[in-house]
C-alpha positions, 0 to 999 in steps of 0.5 A: 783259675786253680791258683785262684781257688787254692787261694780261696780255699786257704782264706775259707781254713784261715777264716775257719780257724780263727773263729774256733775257740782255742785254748790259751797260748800259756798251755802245755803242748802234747802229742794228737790223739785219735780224739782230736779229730772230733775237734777239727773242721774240714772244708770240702767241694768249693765252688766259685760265682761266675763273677769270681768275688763269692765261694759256697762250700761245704764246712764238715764237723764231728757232731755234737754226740761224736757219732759222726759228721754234720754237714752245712753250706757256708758262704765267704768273699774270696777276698777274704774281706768277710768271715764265712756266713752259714746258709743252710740250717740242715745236719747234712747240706753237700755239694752247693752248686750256683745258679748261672745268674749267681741267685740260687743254688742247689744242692744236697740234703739229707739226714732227715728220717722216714717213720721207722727211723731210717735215714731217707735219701739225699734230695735236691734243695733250692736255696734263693740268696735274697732270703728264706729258707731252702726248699727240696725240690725232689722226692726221689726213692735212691739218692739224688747227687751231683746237681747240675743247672742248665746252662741258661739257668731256666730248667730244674737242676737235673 
């Protein structure tokens, strides 16, 4: 299983980089700066369907002001047949978590602020795979973290 997702984790990089933009192949080489860390995407928190042929993860890149890191949710095969597919419209989605029926899946918003300009705590958010967009489904005064389902899928992740 760890060789499995060593594997997927290094399709969903190769996947990534490939639709970044580049410069051309006739370009001088140079040295890395500090700067260069604004183009890089990471990929982090990778987590396999129960049936194996499915990887949510969190892709993490500088955002458009470079004042700091945007996150979202992304999805691939993990045969590596498809290019990763976006599922999640927010600036900060982290820790996906699937359903036990591999049809949802929870995780973690936040970046949204609260009327005086202050960043709210992170909230838990559903996300069904038929379609539509993701729905919080807490409103907690400190963060939520670490989602996890019940095992038979029935109850709220706690």
């Amino acid at each position: 299983m760890k060789t499995r997702l060593s594997l997927v984790i290094l399709v969903i990089a190769v996947s990534l980089a490939a639709q970044q933009t580049t410069q051309g192949t006739g370009s001088k080489k140079r040295l890395l700066t500090e700067k260069d860390l604004f183009d890089f995407v990471w990929v982090a928190n990778p987590q396999v369907s129960s049936d194996g042929a499915r990887v949510v993860f969190t892709r993490v890149n500088c955002d458009a002001k470079r004042t700091g890191y945007e996150t979202s949710i992304w999805i691939t095969a993990t045969n590596g047949m498809q290019p990763p597919v976006r599922l999640t419209s927010g600036k900060h989605d982290v820790q996906p978590r699937w359903s036990p029926d591999g049809k949802q899946l929870v995780f973690v918003r936040s970046g949204d602020k609260d009327e005086t300009g202050r960043l709210k705590p992170g909230q838990l958010a559903i996300l069904s795979l038929e379609g539509g967009e993701a729905r919080l489904i807490t409103d907690l005064p400190k963060e939520a973290s670490n989602p996890v389902w019940s095992p038979d899928g029935k109850r709220s992740p706690s």
